[in-house]
C-alpha positions in Angstrom: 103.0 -120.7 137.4 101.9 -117.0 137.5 98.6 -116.4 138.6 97.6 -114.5 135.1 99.3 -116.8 133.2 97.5 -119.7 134.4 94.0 -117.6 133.9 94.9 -117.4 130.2 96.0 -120.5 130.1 92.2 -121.7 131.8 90.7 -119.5 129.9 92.2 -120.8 126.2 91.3 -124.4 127.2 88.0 -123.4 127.8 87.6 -121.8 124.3 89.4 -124.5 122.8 86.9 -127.1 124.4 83.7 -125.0 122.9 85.5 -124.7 119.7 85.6 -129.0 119.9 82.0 -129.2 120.6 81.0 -126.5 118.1 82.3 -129.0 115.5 81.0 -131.7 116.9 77.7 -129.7 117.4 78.1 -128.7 113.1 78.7 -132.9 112.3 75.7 -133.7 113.4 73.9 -131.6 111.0 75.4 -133.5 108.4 73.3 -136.2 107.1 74.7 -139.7 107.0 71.7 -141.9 105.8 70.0 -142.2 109.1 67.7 -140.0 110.3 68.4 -137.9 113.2 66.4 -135.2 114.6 69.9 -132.8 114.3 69.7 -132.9 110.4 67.1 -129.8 110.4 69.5 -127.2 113.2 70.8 -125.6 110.3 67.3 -124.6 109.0 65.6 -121.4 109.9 62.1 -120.8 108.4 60.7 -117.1 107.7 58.1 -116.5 110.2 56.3 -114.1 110.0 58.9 -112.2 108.4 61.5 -113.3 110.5 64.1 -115.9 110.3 63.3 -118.2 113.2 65.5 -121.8 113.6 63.0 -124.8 112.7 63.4 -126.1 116.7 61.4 -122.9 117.4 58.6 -123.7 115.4 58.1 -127.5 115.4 59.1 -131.0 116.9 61.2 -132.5 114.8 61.4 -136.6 115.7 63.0 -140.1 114.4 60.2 -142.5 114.5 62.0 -144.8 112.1 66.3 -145.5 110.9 65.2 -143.2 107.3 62.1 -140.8 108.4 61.7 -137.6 110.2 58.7 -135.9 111.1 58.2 -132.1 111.5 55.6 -131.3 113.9 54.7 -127.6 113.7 53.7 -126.1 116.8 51.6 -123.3 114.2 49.9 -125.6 112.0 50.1 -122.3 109.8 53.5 -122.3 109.5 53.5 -125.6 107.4 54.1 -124.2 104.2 56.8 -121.9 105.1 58.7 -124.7 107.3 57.9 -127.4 104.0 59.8 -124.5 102.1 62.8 -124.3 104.0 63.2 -127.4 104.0 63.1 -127.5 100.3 65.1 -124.6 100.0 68.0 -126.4 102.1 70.9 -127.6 100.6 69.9 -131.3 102.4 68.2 -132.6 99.3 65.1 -133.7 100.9 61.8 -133.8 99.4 59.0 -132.7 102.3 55.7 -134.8 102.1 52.8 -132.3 103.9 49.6 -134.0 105.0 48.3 -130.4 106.4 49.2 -131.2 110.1 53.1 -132.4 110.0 55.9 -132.7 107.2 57.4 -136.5 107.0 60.7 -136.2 105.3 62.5 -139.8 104.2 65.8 -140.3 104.2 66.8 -141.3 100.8 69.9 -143.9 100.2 73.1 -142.0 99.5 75.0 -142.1 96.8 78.7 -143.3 96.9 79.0 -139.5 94.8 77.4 -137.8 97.1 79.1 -139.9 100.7 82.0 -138.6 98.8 81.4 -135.1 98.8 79.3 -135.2 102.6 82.9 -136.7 103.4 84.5 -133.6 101.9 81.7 -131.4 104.2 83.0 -132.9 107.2 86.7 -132.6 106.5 86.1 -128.4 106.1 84.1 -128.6 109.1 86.8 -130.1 111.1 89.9 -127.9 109.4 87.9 -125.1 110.4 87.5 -126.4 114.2 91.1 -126.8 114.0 91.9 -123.1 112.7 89.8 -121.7 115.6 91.3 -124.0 118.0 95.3 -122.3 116.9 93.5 -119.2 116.9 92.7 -119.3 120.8 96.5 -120.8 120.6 97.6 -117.6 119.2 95.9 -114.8 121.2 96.8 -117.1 124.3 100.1 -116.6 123.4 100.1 -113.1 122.7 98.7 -112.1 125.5 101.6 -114.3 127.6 104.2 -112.7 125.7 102.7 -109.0 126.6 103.7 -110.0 130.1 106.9 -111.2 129.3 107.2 -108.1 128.0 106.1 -106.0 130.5 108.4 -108.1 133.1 105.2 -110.0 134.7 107.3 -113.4 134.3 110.6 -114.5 132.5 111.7 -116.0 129.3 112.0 -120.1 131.1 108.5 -119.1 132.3 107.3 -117.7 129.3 109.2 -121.3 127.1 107.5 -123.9 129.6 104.2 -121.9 129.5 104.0 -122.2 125.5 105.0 -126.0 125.8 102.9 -126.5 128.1 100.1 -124.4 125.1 101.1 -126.3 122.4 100.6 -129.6 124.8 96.8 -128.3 125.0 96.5 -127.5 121.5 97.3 -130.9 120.5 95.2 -132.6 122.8 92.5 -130.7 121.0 93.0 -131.2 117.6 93.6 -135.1 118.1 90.0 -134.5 119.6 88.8 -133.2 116.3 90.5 -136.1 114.1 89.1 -138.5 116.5 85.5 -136.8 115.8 86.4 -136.8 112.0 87.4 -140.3 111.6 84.2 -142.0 113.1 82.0 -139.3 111.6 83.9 -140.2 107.8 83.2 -143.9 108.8 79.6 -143.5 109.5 79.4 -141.8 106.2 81.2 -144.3 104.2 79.0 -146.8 105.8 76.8 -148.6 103.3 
């Protein structure tokens, strides 16, 4: 294999791996029932004016299967990290004893598994788009050196096989990721 085409080729697995764990990285910010410390990534609080990620600015623990507490590290920043929190399409209701934020994890609905399920399945479609879209500038840029005579047609037909083979391998990554994630949703 051509020396370029094989740095492409390295170089589009690569993005298609961080496009895998970026998905994986967004279903964990879904909630599920449990608490996990991951529910609150998505949540940035404005701090003094500026919009700072909630890890930032507290410790955000599991001490039991349905409660998380917040921890601010600025025990002034309570109020605007108990607002966030609020303001967050989660649904959680903050309880503020003036030093940390406990948070429980209600029961969810079958309504609402059903739509969290519907969350999950955009999350992974859209993991899937990015990972054809490292597919497709890969391949562009192997057919520019077709083009420009850098290696021939058979090369250029095993090399996008040989693409698609990748491709695959990570999208069945991402249904694998979706089905256990839907199960743990569905999960009563």
């Amino acid at each position: 294999m051509n020396e370029m085409v094989k740095e492409f080729m390295d170089d589009g697995a690569e993005r298609m791996d961080k496009a895998v764990i970026a998905v994986n990285n967004e279903f964990n910010t879904v909630r599920t029932g449990r608490a996990a410390p991951a529910l609150l990534d998505r949540i940035s609080v404005d701090y003094y004016g500026t919009r700072t990620p909630l890890r930032q600015l507290a410790n955000v623990s599991a001490p039991e299967a349905r409660l998380l507490v917040v921890t601010p590290y600025d025990k002034s920043a309570l109020k605007e990290i108990e607002h966030a929190i609020m303001e967050s399409e989660l649904g959680l209701n903050p309880s503020n004893d003036g030093s940390l934020i406990r948070l429980a994890i209600p029961e969810l609905t079958e309504e609402r598994r059903r739509e969290l399920v519907k969350v999950v399945r955009g999350l992974a479609e859209d993991g899937r788009v990015a990972v054809r879209n490292v597919r497709r500038h890969v391949l562009h840029d192997i057919k520019e050196l077709q083009k420009e005579g850098e290696i021939s047609e058979d090369e250029l037909r095993r090399t996008e096989q040989e693409l698609q083979k990748i491709t695959d391998g990570h999208t069945r990554k991402i249904d694998e990721m979706l089905k256990r994630k839907e199960a743990e949703i569905l999960e009563v």
